[in-house]
Backbone as a chain_set.jsonl record, in Angstrom:
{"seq": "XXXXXXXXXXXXXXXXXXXXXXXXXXXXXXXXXXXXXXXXXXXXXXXXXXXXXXXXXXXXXXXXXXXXX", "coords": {"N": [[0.857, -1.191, 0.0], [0.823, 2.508, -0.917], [1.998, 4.677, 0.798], [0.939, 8.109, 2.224], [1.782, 11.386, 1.197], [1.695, 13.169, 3.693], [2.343, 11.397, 5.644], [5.2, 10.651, 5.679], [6.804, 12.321, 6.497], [8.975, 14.514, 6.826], [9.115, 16.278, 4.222], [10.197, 17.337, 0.757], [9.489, 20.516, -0.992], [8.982, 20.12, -3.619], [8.174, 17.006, -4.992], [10.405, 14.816, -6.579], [11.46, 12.193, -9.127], [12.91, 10.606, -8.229], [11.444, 10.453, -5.41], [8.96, 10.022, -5.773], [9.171, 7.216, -6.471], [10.138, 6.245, -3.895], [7.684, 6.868, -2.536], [5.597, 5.475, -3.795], [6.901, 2.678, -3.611], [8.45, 1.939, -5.718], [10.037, 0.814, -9.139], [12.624, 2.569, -10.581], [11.964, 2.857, -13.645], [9.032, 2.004, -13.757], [8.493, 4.058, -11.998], [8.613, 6.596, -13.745], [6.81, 5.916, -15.571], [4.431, 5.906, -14.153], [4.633, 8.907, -13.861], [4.586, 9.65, -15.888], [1.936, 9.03, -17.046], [-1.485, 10.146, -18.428], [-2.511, 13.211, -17.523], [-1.42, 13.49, -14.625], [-0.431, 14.94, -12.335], [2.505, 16.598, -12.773], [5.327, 18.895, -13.199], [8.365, 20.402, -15.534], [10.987, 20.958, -15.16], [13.959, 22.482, -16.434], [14.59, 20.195, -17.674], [14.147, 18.444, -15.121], [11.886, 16.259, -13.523], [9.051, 17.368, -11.768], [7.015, 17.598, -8.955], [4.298, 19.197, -7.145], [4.088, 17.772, -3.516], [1.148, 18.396, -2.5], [-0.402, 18.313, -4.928], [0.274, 16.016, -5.728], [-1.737, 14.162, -3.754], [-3.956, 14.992, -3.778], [-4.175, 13.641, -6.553], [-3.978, 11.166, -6.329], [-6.059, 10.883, -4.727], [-8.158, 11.016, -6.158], [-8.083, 8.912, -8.072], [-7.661, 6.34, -6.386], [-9.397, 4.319, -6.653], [-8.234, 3.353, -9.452], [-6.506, 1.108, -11.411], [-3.817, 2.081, -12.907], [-1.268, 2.514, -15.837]], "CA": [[0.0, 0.0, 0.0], [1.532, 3.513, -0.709], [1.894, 5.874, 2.071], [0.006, 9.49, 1.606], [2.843, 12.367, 1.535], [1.621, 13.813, 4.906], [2.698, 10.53, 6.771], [6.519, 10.108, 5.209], [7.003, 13.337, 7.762], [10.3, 15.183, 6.156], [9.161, 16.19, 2.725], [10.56, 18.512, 0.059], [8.694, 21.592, -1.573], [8.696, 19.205, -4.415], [8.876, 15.767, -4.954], [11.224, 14.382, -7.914], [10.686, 11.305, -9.639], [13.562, 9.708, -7.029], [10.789, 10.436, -4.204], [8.041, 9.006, -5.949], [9.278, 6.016, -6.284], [9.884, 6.114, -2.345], [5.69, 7.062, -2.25], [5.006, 4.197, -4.863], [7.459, 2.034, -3.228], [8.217, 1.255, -6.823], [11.334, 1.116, -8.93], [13.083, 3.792, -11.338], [10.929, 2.396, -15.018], [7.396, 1.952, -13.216], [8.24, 5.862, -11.616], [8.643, 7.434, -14.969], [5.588, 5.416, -15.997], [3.106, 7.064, -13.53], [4.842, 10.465, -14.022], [4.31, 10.134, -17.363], [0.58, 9.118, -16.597], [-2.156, 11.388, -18.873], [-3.142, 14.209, -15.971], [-0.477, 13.407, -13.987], [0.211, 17.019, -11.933], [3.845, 17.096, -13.115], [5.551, 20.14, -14.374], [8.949, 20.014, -15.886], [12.077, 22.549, -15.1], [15.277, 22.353, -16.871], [14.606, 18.674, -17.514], [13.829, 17.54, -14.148], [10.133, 16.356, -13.419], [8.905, 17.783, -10.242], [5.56, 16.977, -8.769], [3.679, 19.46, -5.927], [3.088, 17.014, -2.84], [-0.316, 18.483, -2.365], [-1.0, 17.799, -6.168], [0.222, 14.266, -6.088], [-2.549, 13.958, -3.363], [-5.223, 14.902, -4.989], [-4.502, 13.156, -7.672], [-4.104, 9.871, -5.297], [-7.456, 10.412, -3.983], [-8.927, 10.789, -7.678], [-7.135, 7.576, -8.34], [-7.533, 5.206, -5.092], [-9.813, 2.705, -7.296], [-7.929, 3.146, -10.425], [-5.291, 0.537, -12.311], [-2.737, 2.818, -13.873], [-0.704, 2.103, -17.028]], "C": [[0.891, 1.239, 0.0], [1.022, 4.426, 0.084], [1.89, 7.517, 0.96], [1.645, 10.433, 1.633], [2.881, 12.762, 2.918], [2.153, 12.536, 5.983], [4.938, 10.064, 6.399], [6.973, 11.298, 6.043], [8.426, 14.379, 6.729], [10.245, 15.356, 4.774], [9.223, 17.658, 1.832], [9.16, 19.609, -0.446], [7.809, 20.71, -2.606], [9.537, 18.264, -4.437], [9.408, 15.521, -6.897], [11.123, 13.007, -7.974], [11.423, 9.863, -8.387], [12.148, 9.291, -5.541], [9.635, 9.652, -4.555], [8.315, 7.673, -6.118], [9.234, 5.515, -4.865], [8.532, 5.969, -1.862], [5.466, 5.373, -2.925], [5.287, 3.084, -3.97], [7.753, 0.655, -4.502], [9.908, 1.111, -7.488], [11.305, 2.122, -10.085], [11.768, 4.11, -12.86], [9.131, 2.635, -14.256], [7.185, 3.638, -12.476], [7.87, 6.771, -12.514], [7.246, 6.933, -15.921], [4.516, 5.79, -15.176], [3.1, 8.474, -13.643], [4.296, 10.78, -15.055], [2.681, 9.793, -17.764], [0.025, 10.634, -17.244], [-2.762, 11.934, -17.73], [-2.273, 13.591, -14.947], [0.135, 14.623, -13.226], [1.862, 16.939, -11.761], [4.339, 18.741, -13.844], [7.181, 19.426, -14.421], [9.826, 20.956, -16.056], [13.626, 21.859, -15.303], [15.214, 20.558, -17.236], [14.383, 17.573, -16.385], [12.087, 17.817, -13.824], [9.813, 16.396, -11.998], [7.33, 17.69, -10.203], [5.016, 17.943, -7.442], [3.321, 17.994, -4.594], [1.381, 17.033, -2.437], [-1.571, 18.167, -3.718], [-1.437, 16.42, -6.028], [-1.087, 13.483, -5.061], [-3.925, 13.66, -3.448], [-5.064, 14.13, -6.162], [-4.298, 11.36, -7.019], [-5.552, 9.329, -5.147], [-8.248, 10.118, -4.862], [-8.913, 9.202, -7.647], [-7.38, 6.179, -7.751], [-8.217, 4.348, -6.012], [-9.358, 2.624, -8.8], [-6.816, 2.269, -10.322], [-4.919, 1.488, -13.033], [-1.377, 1.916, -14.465], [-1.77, 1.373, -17.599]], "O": [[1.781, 1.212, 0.85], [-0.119, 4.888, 0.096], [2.355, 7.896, -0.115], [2.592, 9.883, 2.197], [3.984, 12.751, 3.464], [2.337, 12.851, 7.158], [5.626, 9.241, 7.003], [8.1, 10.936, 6.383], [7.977, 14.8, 5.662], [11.062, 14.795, 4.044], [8.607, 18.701, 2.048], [7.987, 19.337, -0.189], [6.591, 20.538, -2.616], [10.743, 18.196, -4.197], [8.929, 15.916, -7.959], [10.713, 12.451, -6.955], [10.932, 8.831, -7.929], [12.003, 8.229, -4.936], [9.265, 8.722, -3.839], [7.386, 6.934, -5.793], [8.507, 4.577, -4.541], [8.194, 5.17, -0.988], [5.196, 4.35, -2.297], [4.345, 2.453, -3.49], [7.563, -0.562, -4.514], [10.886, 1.228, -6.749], [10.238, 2.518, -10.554], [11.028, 5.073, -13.056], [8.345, 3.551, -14.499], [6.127, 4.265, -12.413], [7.014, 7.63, -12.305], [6.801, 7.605, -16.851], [3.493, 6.018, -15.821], [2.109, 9.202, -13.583], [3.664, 11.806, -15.302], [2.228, 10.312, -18.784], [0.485, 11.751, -17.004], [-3.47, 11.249, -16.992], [-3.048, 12.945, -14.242], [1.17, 15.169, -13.61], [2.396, 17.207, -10.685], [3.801, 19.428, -14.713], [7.481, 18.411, -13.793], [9.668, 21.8, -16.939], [14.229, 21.04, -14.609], [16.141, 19.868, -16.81], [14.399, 16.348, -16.506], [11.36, 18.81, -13.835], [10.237, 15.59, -11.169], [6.578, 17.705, -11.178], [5.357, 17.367, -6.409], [2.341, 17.278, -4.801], [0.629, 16.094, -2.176], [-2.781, 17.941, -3.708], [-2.511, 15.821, -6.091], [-1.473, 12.369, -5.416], [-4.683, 12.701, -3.3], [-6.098, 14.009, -6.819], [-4.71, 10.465, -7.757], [-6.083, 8.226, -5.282], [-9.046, 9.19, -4.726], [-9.797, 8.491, -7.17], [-7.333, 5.123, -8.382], [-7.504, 3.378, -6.271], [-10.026, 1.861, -9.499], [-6.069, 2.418, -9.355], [-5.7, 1.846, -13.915], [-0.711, 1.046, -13.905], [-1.632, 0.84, -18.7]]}, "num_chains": 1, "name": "protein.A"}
């Protein structure tokens, strides 16, 4: 089961695709495959994909009975 952002206690401004995998508890390929998820609240600076934690939330809760990919 993946843990919400608000319970991993110590978390950046934004999370990078390293952290989601930590959330997912997934590995590097299957990270870049939810990031890259259509409506996915990513944005994308200088080449690194950064994710709001309060986005990725909401878009969790959307989500909870979905299969993604």
């Amino acid at each position: 089961m993946a843990m919400t952002i608000s319970e991993q206690g110590n978390v950046p401004h934004y999370l990078t695709v390293k952290d989601i995998q930590q959330v997912f508890r997934c590995g590097r390929d299957k990270a870049y495959r939810i990031v890259n998820t259509e409506g996915f609240p990513k944005m994308t600076l200088y080449g690194t994909i950064l994710v709001h934690p309060d986005a990725l939330n909401k878009w969790m809760s959307r989500h909870h009975n979905s299969e993604i990919y």
